[in-house]
N, C-alpha and C positions, 0 to 999 in steps of 0.2 A: 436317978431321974432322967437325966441326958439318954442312957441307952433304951430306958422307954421309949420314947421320943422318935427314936432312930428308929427303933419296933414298927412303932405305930408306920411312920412313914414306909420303911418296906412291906410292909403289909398293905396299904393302900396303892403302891406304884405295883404290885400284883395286882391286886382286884382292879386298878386302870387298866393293868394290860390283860387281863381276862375278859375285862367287857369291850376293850379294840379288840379283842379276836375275834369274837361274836361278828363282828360288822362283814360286813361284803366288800368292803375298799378300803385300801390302807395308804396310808401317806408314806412317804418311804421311812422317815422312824419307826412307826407298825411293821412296817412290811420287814423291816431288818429285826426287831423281837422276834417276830412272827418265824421266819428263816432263820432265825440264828446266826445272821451275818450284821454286818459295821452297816451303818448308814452311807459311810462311802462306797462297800461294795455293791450296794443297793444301787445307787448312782451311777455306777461303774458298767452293772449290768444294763439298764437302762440307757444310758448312752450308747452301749454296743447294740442296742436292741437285742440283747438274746431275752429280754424277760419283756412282755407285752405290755404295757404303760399307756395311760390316757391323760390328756392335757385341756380339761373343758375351760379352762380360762387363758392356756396360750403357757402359761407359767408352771402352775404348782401344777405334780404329776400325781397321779394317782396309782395304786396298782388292784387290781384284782383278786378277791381272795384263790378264786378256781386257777388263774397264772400264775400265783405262786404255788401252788400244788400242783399244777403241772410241770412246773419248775422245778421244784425238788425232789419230786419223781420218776422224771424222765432215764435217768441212765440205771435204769437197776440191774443188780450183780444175781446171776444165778447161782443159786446154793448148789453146792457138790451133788447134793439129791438130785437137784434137778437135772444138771448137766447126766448125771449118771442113767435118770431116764431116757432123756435125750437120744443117749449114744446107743440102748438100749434098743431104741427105736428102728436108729439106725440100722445098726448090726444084724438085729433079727431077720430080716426081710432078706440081706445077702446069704443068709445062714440056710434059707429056704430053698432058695435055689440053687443051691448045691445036689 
């Protein structure tokens, strides 16, 4: 009976945090599900300002869903493929003027 219980509840703190993603602004608990990070990194980043944050009452901050997406996609890693076109690139053009 008890681990019903415990069922039903994980199964509802999902479906809560499926209809926070839906939204446009996330409070920093949202915005850390959301990210995948602690509510204190959330904070963290905020304070540094490295992640964009609004404050319409002075206090409680907000974040933006589109800032966090540009947040966690900003540093991306090129696949070997790519790099491999890349050089490819490169190379070819010196190869011509020979």
């Amino acid at each position: 009976m008890e681990n019903e219980s415990t069922t039903n509840t994980q199964t509802l703190d999902k479906a809560e945090v499926s209809a926070q993603i839906q939204s446009a602004y996330f409070t920093p608990p949202q915005a850390a599900v959301y990210i995948s990070q602690s509510v204190s990194t959330i904070y963290k980043l905020s304070s540094k300002r490295l992640v964009p944050h609004y404050k319409p009452g002075g206090k409680m901050i907000y974040f933006k869903r589109s800032d966090l997406d540009k947040y966690i996609t900003r540093r991306r890693v090129a696949s070997i493929e790519e790099l491999n076109q890349e050089a490819s690139l490169i190379i070819r053009p010196r190869r011509l003027r020979r």
